[in-house]
C-alpha positions as a Markdown table, in Angstrom:
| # | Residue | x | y | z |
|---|---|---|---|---|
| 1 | Unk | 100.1 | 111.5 | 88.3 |
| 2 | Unk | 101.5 | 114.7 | 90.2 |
| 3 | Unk | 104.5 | 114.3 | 92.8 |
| 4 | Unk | 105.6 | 116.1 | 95.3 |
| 5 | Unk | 109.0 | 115.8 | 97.2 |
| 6 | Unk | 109.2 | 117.4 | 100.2 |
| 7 | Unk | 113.2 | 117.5 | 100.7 |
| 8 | Unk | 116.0 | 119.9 | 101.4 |
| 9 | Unk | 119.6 | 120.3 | 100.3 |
| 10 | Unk | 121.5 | 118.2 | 103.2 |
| 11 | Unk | 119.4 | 115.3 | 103.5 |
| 12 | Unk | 120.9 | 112.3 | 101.5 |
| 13 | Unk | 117.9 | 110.3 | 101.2 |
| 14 | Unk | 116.5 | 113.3 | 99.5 |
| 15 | Unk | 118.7 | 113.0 | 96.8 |
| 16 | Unk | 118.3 | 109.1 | 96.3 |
| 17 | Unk | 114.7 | 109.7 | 95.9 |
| 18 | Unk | 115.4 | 112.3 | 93.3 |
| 19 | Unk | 117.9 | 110.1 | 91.5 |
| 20 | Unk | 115.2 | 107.4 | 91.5 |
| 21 | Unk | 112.3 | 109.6 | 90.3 |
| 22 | Unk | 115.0 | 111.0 | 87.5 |
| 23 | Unk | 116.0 | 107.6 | 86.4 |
| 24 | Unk | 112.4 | 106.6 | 85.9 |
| 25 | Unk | 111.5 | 109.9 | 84.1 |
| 26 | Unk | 109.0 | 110.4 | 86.4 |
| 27 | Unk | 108.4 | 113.8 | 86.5 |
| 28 | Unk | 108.2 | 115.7 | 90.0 |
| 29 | Unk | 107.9 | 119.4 | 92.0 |
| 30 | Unk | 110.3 | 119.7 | 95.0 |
| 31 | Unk | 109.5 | 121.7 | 97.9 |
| 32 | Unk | 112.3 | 122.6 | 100.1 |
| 33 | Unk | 111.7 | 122.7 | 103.4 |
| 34 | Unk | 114.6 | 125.0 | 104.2 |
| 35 | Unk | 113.9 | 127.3 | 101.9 |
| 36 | Unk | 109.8 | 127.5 | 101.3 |
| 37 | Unk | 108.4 | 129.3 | 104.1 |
| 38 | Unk | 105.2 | 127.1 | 105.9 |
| 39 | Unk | 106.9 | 123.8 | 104.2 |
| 40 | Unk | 107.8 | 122.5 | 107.6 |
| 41 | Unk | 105.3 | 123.0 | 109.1 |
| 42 | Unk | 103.3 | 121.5 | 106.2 |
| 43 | Unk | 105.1 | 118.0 | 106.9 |
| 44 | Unk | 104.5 | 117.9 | 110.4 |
| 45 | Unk | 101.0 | 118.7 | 110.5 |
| 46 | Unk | 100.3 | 115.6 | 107.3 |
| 47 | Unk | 102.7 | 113.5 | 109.2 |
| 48 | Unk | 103.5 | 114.4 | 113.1 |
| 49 | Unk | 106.9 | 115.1 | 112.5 |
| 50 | Unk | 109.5 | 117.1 | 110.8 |
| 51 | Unk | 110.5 | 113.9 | 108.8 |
| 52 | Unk | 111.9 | 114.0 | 105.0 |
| 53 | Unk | 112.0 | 113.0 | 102.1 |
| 54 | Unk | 108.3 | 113.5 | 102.0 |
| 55 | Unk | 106.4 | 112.4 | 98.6 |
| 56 | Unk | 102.3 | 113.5 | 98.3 |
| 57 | Unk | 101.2 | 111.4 | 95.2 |
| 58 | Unk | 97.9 | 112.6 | 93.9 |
| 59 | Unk | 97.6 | 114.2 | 97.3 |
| 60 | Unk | 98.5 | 111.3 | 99.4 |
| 61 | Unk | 101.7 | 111.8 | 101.9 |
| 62 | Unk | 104.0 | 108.6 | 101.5 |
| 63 | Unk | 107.7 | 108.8 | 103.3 |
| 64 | Unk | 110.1 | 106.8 | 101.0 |
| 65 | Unk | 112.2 | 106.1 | 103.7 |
| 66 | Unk | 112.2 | 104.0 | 107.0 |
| 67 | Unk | 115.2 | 104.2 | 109.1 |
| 68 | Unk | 116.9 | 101.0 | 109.2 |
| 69 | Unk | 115.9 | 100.0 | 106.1 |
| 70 | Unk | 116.4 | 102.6 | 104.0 |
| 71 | Unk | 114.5 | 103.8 | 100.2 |
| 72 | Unk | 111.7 | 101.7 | 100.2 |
| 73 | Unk | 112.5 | 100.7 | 96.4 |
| 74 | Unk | 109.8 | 97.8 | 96.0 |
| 75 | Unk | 107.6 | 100.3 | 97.8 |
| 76 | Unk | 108.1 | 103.5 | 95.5 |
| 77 | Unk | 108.2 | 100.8 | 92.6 |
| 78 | Unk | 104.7 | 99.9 | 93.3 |
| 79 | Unk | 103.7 | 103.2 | 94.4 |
| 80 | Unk | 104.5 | 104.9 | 91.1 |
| 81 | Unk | 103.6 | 102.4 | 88.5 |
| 82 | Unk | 107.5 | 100.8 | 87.8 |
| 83 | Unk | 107.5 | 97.4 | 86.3 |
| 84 | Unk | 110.5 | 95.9 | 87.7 |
């Protein structure tokens, strides 16, 4: 499985994903957006907006996040393979 996080230094749910992803010993590359030139603009044209965190999971965009709700654990859990 190859992840990508498409994050930057200020966003907190950024790091939650990243503590999640470490805590499972899932292996991942971040991307961030800030700093990688074209990166933006990589996430809005996948996903109409400027929006992070961003994961592409075997090439497939997925935004752990929903406002409101939060890290969508059971979702990323599911997603990735976690048995909980």
């Amino acid at each position: 499985m190859h992840i990508v996080l498409y994050s930057a230094s200020w966003c907190r749910d950024c790091r939650a994903v990243k503590r999640f992803l470490n805590e499972h010993g899932i292996a991942f590359d971040e991307v961030d957006i800030e700093e990688t030139p074209g990166a933006a603009e990589e996430v809005i044209r996948h996903v109409g907006k400027r929006a992070i965190p961003q994961l592409v999971i075997d090439g497939e965009w997925f935004q752990p996040y929903r406002p409101g709700e939060g890290l969508l654990y059971a979702e990323l859990n599911h997603r990735l393979g976690i048995a909980v």
